[in-house]
C-alpha positions in Angstrom: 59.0 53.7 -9.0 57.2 56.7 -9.0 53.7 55.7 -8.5 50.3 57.6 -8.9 46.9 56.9 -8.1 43.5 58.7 -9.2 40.4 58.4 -8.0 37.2 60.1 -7.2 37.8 60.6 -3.6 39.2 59.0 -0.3 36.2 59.0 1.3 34.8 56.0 3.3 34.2 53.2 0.9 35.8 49.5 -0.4 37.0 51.2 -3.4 39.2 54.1 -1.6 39.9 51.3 1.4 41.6 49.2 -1.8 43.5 52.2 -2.8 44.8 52.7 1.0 45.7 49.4 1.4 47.4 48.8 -2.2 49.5 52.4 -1.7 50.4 51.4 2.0 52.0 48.1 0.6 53.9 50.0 -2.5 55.5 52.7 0.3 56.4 49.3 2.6 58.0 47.9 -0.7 59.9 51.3 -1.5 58.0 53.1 -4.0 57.1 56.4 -3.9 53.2 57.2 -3.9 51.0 60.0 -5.0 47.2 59.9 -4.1 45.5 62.2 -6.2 41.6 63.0 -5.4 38.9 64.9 -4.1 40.2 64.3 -0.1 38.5 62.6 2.2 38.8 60.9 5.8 41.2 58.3 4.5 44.1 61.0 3.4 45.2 61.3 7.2 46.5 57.7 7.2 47.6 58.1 4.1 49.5 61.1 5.1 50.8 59.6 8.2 52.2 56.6 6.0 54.5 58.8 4.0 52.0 59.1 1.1 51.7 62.1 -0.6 48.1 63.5 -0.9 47.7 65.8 -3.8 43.5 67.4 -3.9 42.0 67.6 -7.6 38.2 67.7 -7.8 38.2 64.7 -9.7 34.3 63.7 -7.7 32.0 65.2 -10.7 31.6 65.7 -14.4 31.9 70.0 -14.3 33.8 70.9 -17.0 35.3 73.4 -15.1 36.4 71.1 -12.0 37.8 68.3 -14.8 39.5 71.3 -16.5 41.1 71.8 -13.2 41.9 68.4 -12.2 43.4 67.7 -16.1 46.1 70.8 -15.2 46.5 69.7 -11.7 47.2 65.8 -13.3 49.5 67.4 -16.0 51.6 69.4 -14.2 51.9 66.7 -11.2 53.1 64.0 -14.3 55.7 66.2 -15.6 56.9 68.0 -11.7 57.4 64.8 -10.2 58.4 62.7 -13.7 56.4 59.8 -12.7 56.9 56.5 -13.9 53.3 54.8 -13.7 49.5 55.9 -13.4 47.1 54.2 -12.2 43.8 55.6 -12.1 40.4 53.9 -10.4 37.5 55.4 -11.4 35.7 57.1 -14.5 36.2 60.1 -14.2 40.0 60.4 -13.6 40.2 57.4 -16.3 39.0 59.6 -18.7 41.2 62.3 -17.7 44.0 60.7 -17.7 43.1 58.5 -20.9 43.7 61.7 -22.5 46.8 62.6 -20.7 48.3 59.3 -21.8 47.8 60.1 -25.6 49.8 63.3 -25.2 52.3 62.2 -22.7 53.0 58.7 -23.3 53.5 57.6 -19.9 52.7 54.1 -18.9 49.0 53.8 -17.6 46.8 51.4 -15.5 43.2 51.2 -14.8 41.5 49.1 -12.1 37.6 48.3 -12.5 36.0 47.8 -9.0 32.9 47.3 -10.3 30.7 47.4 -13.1 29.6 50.8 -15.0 26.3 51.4 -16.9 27.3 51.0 -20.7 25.4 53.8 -22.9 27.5 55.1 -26.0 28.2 58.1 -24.7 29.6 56.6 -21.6 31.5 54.7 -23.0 32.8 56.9 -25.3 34.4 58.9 -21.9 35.5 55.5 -20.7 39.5 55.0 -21.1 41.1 52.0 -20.1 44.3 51.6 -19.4 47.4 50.0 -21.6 46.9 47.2 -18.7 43.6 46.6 -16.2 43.2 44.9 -13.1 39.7 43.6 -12.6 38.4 42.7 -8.8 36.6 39.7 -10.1 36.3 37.3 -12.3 32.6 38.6 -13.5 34.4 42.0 -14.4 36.9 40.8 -16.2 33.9 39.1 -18.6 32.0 42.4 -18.7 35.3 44.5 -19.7 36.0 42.1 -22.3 32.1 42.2 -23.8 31.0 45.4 -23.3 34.8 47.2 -24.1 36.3 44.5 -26.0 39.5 44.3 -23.7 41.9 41.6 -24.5 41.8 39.1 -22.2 45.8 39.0 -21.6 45.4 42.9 -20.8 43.7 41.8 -17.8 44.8 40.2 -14.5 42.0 39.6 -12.0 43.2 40.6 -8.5 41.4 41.0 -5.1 40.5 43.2 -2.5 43.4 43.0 0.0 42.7 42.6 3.8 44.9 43.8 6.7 44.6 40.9 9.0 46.7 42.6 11.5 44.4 45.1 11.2 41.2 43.3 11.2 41.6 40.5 14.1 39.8 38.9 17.0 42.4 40.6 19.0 40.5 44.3 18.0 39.8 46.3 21.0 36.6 47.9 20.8 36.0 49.3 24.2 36.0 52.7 23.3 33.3 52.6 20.6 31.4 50.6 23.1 31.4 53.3 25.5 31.2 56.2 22.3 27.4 54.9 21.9 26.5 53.2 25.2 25.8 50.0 23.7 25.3 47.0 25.9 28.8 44.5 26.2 29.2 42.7 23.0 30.7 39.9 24.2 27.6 39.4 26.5 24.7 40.2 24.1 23.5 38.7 21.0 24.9 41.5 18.5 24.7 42.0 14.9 26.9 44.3 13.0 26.3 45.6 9.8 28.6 47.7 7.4 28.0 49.5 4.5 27.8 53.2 2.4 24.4 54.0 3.0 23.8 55.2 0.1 20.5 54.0 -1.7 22.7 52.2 -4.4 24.0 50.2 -1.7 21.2 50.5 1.3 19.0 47.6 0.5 20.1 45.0 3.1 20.4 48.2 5.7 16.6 48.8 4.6 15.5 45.0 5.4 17.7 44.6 8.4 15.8 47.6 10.0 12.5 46.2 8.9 12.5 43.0 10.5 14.2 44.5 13.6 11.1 44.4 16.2 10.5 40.7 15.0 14.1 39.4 15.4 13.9 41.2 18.6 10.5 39.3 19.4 12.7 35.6 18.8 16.1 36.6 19.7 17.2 37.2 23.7 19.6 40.0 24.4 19.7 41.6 20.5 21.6 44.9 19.5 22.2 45.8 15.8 24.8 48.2 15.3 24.8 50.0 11.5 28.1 51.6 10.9 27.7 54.1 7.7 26.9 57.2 6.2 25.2 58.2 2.9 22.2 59.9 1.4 19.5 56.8 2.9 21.1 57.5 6.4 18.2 59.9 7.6 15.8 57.6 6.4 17.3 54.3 8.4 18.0 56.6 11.0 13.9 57.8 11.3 12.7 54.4 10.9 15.2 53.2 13.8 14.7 56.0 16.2 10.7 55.2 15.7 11.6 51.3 16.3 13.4 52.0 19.6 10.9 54.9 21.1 8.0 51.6 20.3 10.5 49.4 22.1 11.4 51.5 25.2 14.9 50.6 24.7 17.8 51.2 22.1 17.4 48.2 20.1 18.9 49.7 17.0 22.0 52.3 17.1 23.4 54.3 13.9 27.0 55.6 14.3 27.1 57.5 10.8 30.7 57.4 8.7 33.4 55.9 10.4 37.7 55.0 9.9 38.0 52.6 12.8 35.9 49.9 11.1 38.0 47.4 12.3 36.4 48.1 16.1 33.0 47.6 14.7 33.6 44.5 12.4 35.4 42.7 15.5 32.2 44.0 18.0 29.3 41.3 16.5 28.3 38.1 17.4 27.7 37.7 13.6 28.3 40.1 10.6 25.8 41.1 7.6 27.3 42.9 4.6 29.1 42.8 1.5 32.0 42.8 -0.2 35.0 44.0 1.3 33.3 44.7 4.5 32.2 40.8 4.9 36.1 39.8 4.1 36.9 42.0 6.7 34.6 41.0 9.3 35.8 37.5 7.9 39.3 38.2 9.1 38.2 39.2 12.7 36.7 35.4 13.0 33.0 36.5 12.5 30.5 34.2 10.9 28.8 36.6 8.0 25.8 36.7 6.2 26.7 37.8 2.7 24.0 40.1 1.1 23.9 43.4 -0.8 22.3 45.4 -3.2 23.0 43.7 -6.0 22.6 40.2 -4.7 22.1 37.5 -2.0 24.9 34.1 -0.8 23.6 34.0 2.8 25.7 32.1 5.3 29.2 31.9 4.0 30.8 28.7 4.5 33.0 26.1 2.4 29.9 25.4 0.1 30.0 29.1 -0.8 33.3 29.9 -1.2 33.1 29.0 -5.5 30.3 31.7 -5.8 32.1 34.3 -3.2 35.4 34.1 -5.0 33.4 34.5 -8.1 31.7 37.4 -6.9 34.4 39.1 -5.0 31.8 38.8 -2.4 29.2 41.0 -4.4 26.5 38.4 -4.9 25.9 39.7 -8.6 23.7 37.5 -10.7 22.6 35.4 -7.9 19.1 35.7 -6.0 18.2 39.1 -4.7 17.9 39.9 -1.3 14.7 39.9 1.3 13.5 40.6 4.3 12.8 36.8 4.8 15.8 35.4 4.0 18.0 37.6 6.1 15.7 36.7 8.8 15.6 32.7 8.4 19.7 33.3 8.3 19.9 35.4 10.8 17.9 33.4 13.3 19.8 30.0 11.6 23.0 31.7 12.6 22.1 33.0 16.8 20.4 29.0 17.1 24.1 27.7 16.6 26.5 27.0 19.0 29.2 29.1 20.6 31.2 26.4 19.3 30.0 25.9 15.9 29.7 29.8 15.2 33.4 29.9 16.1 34.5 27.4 14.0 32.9 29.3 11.8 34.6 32.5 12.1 38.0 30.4 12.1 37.5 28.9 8.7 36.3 32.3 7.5 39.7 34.4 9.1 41.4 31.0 7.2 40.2 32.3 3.6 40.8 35.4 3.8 44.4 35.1 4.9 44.8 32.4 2.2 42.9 33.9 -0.7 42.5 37.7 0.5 45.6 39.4 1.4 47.0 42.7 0.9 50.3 41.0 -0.4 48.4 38.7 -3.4 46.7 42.2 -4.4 49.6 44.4 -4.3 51.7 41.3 -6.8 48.6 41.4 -9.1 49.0 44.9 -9.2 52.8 44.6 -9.9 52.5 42.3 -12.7 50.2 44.7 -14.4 52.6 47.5 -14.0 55.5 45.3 -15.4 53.7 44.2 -18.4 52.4 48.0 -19.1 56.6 48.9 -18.6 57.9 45.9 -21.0 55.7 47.8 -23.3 57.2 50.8 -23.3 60.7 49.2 -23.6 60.2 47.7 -27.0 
């Protein structure tokens, strides 16, 4: 088929790492691709893939740059006479929504996470003939708040390169990029995330109990890998923690691609979401905690409430400074041997419940029930 994706950008982030992942595995399984967006870091590999990358300014609501983008779309559709859409956020949603009505073509929508629902939004919000879902608490909200049929729906996953994201990952370089001390020899936490203020929280709290972990823990480093509008702030407050310290307790690298490097680097992982899984596959224990919610430790007895989730912790206890810090000093107190196992059990579920292949045949079913529809 001739397949293309919309979204706002391809920027750093779990939603546009879904969208590189799930287009890789459609050119491996001979379709053809189209990646329309805003750009971003992630078009290179793309590119280099045998994607094609097509720019529309599909990141904001200006009714000049959705004017554009809506041409851009149109004419792209009809050039290229693709067989499929696909579209994964909002904006191109509603774009596209309205493309659909005058076209015909067949159309799919993926929700990656929850919108605010005001009338007005949702009367810009247009869902696909079929939707793919991330979770199982999505697939509840599209059906309540949008009224979705639940057979229109198929719950799917975020997809995880395990050849990519391994214990095998060499990191050296990134070690020597920010002179940090040898991982391998040092009690290092890693922590992933957009640092964005939507998404920030646990960076926040991680910083703030830095000088006391550090007080408890011998040999610490914590290594944030992200960019976003909070960066400058974490950045300040981390500078001001290691001038105190005399020594470079904290280190900020800012937006990065090779995320793989970083999530293999830690003695143990904090994050969220797609991030966690893939520090998951590269055999790391992980403290699961985010913005929108707190699991702590994963492990067997978490797994329900993770799968749930999709790793998000939504609905379940907030976050704090104290909690990540009992977990955190839980986790270094624990044997080479038992944080190993760990990371072994956690590379397990991913492979088992995680992979790019389960996502990319969730995605397929959806495209074959929006195509029997346009048969009949």
């Amino acid at each position: 088929m001739k397949i293309l994706m919309a979204t706002m950008g391809m920027g750093i982030g779990g939603a546009e790492t879904h969208i590189l992942e799930l287009s890789k595995e459609l050119k491996k399984r001979g379709h053809e691709v189209w990646v329309v967006s805003n750009g971003g870091k992630y078009n290179d590999e793309l590119e280099e893939f045998g994607i094609h990358t097509v720019w529309a300014p599909l990141h904001n609501k200006n009714p000049q740059n959705m004017l554009k983008s809506y041409k851009i779309l149109k004419k792209l559709i009809l050039d290229e006479k693709i067989d499929l859409v696909h579209s994964h956020t909002r904006i191109s949603s509603f774009l596209l929504g309205k493309l659909h009505k005058k076209l015909g073509f067949p159309y799919v929508t993926t929700a990656h996470w929850t919108f605010k629902v005001t009338p007005l939004l949702k009367a810009m919000t247009n869902w696909g003939e079929g939707t793919v879902a991330v979770s199982d608490d999505i697939k509840t909200y599209l059906i309540n708040n949008y009224g979705i049929p639940a057979e229109q729906i198929v719950v799917t996953v975020n997809g995880i390169d395990i050849e990519k994201f391994s214990s095998a990952t060499n990191y050296d370089d990134v070690v020597k990029e920010f002179s940090l001390r040898e991982p391998s020899k040092t009690n290092t936490i890693v922590y992933i995330s957009r640092l964005d203020e939507s998404r920030a929280l646990v960076a926040k709290q991680l910083v703030e109990i830095a000088k006391d972990l550090d007080s408890k823990i011998n040999d610490l480093q914590i290594v944030i890998v992200g960019g976003g509008d909070s960066f400058d702030e974490i950045k300040s407050k981390s500078d001001a923690i290691n001038k105190d310290l005399g020594k470079n307790l904290i280190t900020l690298t800012g937006s990065r691609t090779d995320i793989n490097k970083f999530a293999n680097m830690g003695k143990i992982f904090i994050g969220v979401s797609r991030s966690a899984l893939e520090a998951m596959a590269s055999e790391k224990p992980v403290i699961v905690a985010g913005n929108e919610g707190y699991i702590g430790i994963f492990d067997d007895s978490k797994l329900k409430v993770g799968i749930d989730t999709n790793f998000c912790c939504r609905g379940l206890e907030m976050s704090s400074p104290e909690l990540l810090k009992r977990d955190v000093l839980d986790l270094l107190e624990k044997s080479s041997e038992i944080l190993q196992n760990q990371g072994l059990y956690n590379r397990e579920t991913v492979k088992k419940y995680y992979s790019v292949e389960k996502m990319t045949e969730d995605c397929l079913r959806v495209y074959k029930y929006v195509l029997e529809k346009h048969k009949i």
